[in-house]
C-alpha positions in Angstrom: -21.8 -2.7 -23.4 -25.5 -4.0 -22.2 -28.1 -2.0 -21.9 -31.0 -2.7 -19.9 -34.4 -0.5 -19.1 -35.5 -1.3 -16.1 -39.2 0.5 -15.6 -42.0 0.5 -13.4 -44.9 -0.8 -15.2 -46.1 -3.2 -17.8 -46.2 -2.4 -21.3 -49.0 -4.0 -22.9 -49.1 -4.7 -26.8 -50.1 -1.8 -29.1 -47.8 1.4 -30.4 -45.6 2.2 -27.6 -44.3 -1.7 -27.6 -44.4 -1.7 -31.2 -41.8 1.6 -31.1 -40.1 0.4 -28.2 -39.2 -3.1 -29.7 -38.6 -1.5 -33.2 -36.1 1.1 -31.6 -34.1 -1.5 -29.3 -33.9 -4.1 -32.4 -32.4 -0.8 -34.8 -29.9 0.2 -31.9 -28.6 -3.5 -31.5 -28.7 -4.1 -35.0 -27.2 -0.2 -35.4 -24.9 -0.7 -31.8 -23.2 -3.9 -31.8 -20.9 -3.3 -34.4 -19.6 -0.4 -32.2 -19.9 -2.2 -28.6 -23.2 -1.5 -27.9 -26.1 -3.8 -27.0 -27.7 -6.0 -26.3 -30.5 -3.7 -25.1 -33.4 -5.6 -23.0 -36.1 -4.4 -20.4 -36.8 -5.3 -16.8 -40.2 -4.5 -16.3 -41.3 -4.7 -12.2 -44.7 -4.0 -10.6 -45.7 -3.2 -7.0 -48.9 -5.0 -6.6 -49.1 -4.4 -3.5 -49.7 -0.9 -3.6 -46.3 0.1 -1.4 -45.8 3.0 -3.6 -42.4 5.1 -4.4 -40.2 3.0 -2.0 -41.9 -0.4 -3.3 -41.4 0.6 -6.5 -37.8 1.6 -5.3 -37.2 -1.8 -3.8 -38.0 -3.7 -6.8 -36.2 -1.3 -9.1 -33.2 -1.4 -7.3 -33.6 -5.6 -7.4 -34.0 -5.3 -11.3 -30.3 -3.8 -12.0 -27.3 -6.0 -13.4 -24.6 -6.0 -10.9 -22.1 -3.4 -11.3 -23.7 -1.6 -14.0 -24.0 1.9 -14.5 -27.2 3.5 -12.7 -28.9 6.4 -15.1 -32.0 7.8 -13.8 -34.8 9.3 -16.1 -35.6 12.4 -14.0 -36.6 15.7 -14.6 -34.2 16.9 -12.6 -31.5 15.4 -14.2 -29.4 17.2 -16.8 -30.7 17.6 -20.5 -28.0 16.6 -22.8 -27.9 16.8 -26.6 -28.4 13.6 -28.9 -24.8 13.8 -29.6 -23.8 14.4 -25.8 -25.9 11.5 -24.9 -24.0 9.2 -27.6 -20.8 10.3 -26.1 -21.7 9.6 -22.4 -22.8 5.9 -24.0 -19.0 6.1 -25.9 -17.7 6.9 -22.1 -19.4 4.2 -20.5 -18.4 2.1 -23.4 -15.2 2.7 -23.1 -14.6 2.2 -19.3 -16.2 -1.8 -19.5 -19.7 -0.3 -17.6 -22.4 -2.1 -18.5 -25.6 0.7 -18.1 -29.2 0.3 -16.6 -31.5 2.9 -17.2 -34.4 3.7 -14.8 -37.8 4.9 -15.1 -40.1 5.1 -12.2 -43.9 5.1 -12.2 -46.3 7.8 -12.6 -45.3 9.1 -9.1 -41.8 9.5 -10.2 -38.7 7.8 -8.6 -37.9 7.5 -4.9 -35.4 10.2 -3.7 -33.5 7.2 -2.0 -33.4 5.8 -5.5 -32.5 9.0 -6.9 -29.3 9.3 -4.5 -28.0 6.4 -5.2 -27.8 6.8 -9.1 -24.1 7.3 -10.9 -26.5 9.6 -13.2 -29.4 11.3 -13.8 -31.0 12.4 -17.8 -34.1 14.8 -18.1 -35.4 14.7 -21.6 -37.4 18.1 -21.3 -38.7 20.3 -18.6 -41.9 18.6 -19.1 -43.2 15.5 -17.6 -43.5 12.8 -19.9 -46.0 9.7 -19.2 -43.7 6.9 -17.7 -44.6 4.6 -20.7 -43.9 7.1 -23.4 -40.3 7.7 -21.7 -39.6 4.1 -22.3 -40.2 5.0 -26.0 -38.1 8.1 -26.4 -35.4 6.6 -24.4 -35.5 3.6 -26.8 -35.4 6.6 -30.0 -32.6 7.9 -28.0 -30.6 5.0 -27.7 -31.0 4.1 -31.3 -30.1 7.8 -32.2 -27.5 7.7 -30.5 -25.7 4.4 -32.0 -26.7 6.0 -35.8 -24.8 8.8 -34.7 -21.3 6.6 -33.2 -21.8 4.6 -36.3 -21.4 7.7 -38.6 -25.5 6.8 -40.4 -27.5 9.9 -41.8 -30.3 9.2 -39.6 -29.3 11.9 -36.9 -29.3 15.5 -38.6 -28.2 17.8 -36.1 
């Protein structure tokens, strides 16, 4: 199964793309011996200023065909680590590819919203758009420790 990020927003180099690209490399290293990964990111940016539905538009451009569409939204529902590794086990399991999106700081376009197979809220809180990318990446990696049966997760 491939996993792909596709976010609003560039990340330049310093801690959040160090943890980001240290996360992703310990879930596919972690992940493939259990179906999961490769895990890559589709970065987009709306230089023209178009806002939520530019943003939108180019998101919606930046998602493999017929994967799985997972919204980070607060809205969306709140799972556990071990839920969220058994919704990637589902997906898995049925041949879907995922793509996992995170807006801008504005948020996502209800249009965008709508369309998605899924939406995941990681806290009542809003999170900076560029730290999400990094606890989605945690996440992700969590999540293969705990299919594969490591120590790292200790629930």
């Amino acid at each position: 199964m491939k996993v792909q990020i596709c976010a609003v927003g560039r990340l330049r180099s310093g801690p959040e793309a160090e943890l980001v690209a240290d996360y992703l490399a310990r879930f596919d290293r972690t992940g493939r011996p259990h179906g999961l990964g490769p895990a890559t990111i589709a970065e987009v940016e709306d230089r023209k200023g178009g806002g939520m539905a530019a943003e939108a538009e180019l998101l919606q451009r930046s998602l493999p065909a017929g994967a799985l569409t997972v919204v980070m939204d607060e809205r969306g529902q709140m799972p556990s680590s071990p839920d969220f590794a058994a919704m990637l086990v589902r997906w898995r399991d049925q041949g879907r590819d995922v793509a996992f999106v995170i807006g801008g700081a504005d948020g996502l376009s209800p249009a965008l919203r709508d369309r998605a197979d899924a939406a995941i809220s990681l806290g009542t809180m809003v999170w900076p758009h560029m730290l999400v990318r990094v606890m989605l990446a945690e996440q992700l990696y969590r999540a293969a420790t705990i299919i594969a049966g490591t120590p790292y997760h200790r629930a």
